[in-house]
DRENNUNU-817563 format. One record per atom (N, C-alpha, C): x, y, z. Coordinates in steps of 0.001 Angstrom, whole numbers, padded with zeros to 6 digits, always signed. Each point is the difference from the previous one (the first is absolute). Layout:
N
X:X; Y:Y; Z:Z
...
//
This chain:
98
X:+091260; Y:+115962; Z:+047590
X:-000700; Y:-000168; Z:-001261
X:-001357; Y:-000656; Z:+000220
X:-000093; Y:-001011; Z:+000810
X:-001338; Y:-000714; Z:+000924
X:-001021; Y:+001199; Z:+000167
X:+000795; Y:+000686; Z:+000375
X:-001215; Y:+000809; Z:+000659
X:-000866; Y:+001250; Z:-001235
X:+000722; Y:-000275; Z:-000887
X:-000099; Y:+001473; Z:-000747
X:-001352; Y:-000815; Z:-001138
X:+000146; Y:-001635; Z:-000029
X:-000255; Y:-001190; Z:-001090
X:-001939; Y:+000748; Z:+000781
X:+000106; Y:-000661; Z:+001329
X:-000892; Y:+000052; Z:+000991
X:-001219; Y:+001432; Z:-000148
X:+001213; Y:+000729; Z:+000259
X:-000612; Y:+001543; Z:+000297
X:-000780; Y:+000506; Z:-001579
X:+000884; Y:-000541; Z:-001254
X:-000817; Y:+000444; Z:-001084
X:-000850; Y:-001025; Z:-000183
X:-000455; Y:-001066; Z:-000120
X:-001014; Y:-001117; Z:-000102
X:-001150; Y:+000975; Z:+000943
X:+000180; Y:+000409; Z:+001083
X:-001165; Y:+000486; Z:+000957
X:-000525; Y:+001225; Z:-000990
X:+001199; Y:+000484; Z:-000585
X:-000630; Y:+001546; Z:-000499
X:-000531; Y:-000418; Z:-000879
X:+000337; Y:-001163; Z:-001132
X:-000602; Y:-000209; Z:-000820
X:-001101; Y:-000712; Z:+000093
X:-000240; Y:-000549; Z:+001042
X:-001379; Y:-000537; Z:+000106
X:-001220; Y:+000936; Z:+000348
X:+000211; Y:+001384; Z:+001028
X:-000442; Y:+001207; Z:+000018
X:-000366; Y:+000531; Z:-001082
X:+000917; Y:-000124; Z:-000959
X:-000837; Y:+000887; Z:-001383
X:-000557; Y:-000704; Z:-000651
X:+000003; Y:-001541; Z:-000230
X:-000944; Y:-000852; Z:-000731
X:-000945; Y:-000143; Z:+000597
X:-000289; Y:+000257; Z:+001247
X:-001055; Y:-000138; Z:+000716
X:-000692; Y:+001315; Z:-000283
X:+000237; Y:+000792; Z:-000261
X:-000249; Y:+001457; Z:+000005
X:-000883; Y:-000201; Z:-001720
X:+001150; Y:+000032; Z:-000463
X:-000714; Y:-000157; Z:-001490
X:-001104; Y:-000693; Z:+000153
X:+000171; Y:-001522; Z:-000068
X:-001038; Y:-000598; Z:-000129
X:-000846; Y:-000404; Z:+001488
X:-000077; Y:+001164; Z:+000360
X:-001528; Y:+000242; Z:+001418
X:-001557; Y:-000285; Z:-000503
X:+000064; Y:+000543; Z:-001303
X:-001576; Y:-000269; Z:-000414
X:+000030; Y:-001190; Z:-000960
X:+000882; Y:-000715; Z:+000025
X:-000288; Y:-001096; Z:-001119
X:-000029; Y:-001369; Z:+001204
X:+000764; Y:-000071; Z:+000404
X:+000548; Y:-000963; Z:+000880
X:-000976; Y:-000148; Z:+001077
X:-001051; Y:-000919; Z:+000799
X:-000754; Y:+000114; Z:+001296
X:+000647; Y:-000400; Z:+000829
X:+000017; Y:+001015; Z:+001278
X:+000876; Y:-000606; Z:+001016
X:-000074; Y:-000728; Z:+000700
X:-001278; Y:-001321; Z:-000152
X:-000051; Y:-000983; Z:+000410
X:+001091; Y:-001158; Z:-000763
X:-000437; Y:+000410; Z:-001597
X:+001728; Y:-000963; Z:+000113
X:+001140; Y:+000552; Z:-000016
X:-000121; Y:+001284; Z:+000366
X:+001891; Y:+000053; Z:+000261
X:-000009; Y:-000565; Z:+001730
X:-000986; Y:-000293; Z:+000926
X:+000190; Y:-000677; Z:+001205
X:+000228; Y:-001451; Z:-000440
X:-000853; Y:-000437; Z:-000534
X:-000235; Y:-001588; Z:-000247
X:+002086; Y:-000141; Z:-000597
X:+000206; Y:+000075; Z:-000783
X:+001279; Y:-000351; Z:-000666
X:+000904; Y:+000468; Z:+001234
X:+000277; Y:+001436; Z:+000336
X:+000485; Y:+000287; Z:+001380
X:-000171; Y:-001766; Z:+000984
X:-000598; Y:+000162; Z:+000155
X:-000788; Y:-001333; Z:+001010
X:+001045; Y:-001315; Z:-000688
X:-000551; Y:-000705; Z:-000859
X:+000785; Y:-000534; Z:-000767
X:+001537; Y:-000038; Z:+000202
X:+000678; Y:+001039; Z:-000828
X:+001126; Y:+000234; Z:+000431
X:+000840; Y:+000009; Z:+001463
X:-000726; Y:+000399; Z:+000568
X:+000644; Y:-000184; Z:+001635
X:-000055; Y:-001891; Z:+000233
X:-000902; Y:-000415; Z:-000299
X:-000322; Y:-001291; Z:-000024
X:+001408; Y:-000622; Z:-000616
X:+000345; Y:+000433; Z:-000723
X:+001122; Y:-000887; Z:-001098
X:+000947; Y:+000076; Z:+000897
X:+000151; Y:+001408; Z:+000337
X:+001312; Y:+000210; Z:+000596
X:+000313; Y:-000296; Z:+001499
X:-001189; Y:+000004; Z:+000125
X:+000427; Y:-001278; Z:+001789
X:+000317; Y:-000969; Z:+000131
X:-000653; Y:-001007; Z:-001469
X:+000531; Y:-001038; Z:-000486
X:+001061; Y:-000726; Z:-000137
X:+000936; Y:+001401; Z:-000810
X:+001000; Y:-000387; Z:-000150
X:+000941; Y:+000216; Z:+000876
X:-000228; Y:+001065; Z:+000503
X:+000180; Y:-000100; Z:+001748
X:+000439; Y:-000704; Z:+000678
X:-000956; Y:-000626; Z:+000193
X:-000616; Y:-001523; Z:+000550
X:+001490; Y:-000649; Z:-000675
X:-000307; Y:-000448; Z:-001130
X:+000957; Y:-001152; Z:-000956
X:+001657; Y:+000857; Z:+000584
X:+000335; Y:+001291; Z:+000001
X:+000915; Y:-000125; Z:+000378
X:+000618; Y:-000197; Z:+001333
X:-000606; Y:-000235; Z:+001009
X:+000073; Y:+000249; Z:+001120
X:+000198; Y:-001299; Z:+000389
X:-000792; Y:-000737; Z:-000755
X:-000294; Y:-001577; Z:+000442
X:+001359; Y:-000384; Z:-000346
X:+000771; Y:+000676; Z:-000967
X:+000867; Y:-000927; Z:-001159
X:+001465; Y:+000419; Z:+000919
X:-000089; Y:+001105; Z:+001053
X:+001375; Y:+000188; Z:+000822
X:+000226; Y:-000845; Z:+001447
X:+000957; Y:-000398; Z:-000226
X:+000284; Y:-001205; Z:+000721
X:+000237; Y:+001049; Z:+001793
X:+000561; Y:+001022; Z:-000184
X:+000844; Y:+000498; Z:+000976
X:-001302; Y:+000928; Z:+000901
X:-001095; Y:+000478; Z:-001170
X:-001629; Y:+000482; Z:+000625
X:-000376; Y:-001327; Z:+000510
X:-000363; Y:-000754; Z:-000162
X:-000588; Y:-001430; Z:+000236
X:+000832; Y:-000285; Z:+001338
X:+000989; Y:-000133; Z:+000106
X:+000693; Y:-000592; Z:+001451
X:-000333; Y:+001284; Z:+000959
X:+000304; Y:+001005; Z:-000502
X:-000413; Y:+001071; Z:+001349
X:-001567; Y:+000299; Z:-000224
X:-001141; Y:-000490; Z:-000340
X:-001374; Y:+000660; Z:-000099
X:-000547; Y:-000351; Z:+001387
X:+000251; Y:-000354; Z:+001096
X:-000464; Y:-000500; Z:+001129
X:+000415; Y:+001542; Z:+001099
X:+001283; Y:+000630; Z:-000238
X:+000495; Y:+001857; Z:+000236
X:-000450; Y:+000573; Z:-000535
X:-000216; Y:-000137; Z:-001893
X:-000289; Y:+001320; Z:-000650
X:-001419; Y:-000328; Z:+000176
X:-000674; Y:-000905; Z:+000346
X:-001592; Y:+000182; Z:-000339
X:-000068; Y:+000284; Z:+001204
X:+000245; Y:-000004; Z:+001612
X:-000510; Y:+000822; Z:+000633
X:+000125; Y:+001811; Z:-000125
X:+001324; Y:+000395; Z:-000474
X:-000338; Y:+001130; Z:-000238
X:-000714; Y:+000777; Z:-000841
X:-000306; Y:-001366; Z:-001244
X:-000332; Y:+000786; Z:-001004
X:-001526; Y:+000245; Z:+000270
X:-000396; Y:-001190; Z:+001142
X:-001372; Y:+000705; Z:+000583
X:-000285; Y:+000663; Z:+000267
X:+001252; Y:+000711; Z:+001073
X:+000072; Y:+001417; Z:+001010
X:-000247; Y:+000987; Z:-001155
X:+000290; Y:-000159; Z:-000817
X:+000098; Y:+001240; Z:-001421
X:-001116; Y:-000011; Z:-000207
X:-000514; Y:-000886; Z:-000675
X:-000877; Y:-000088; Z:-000959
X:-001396; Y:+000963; Z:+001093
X:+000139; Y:-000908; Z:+001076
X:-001345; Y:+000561; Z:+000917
X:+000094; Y:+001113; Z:+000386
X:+001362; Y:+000632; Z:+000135
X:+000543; Y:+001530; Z:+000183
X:-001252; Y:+000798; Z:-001321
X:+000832; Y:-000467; Z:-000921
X:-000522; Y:+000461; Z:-001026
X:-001385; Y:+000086; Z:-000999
X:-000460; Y:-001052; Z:+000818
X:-001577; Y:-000008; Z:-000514
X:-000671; Y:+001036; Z:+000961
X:+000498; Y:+000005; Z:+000964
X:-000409; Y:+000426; Z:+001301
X:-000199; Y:+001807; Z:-000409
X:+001348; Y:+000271; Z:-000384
X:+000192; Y:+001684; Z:-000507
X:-000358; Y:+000172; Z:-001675
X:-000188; Y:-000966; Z:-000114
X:-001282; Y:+000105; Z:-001588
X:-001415; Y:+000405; Z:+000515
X:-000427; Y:-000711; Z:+000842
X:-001156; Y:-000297; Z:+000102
X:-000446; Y:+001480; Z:+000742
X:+000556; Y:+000512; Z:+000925
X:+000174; Y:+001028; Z:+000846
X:+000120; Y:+001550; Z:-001070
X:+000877; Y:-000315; Z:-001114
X:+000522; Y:+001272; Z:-000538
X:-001586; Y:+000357; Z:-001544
X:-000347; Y:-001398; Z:-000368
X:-001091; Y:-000063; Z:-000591
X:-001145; Y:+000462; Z:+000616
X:-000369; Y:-000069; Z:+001186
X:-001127; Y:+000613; Z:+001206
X:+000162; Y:+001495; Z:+000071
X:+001308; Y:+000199; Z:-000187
X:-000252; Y:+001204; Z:+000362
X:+000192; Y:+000791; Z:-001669
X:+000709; Y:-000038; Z:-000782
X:-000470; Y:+000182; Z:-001371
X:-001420; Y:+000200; Z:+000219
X:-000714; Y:-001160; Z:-000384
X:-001474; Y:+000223; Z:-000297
X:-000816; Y:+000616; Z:+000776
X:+000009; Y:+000338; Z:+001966
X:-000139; Y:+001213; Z:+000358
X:+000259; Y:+001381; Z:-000769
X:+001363; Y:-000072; Z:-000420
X:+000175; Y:+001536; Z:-000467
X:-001175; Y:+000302; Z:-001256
X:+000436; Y:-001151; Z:-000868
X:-000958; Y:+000136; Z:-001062
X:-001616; Y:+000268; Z:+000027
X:-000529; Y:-000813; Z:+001125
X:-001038; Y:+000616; Z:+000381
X:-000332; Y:+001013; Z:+000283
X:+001038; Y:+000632; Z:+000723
X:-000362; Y:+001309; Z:+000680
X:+000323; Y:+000621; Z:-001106
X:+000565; Y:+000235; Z:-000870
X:+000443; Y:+000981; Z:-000881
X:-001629; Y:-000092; Z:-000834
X:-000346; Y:-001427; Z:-000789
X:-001021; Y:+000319; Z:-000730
X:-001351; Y:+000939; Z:+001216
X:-000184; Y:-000452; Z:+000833
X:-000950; Y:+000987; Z:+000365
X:-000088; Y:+000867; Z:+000210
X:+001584; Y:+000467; Z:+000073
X:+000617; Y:+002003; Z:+000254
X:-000360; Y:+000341; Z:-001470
X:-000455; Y:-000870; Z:-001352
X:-000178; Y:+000753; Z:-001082
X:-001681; Y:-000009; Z:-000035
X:-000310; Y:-001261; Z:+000401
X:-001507; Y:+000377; Z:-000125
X:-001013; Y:+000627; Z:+000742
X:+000924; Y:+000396; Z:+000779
X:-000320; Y:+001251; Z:+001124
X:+000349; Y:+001574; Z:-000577
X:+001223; Y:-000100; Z:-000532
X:+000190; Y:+001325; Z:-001018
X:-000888; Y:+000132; Z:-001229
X:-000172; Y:-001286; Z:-000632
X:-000713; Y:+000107; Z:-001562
X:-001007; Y:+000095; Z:+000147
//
């Protein structure tokens, strides 16, 4: 049921976004985006702090969770490079056609 709560919130944010594309500037749908992630690390944060059983093992889980994290910035950072290659190359395959 989690997932279905999840999966329609996304769709429905797709079509409100859709609708309101020309009303809305998408500088603040970043800024609040922005915002929001902010809250929710927060609380994050507050819950993480508040588990007794995370807290005694964070000296194990924070080395791995380094190994991750740097995994993963690592193949962000890598998969974004090459995205915006493609994208490049594609816009100039049109302004080479147009």
């Amino acid at each position: 049921m989690g997932i279905l709560i999840i999966v329609g919130l996304f769709v429905l944010g797709i079509g409100l976004g859709y609708i309101l594309r020309k009303v809305i500037k998408e500088s603040v749908v970043a800024k609040v985006t922005t915002m929001i992630i902010y809250l929710l690390l927060f609380v994050l944060g507050i819950s993480v702090g508040g588990d007794e059983k995370v807290m005694n093992n964070l000296p194990t889980l924070g080395l791995n969770a380094l190994i991750i994290t740097a995994g993963a910035m690592l193949g962000s950072m890598i998969m974004a490079f090459l995205v915006y290659k493609l994208i490049q190359k594609l816009k100039r395959k049109r302004e080479y056609e147009g």
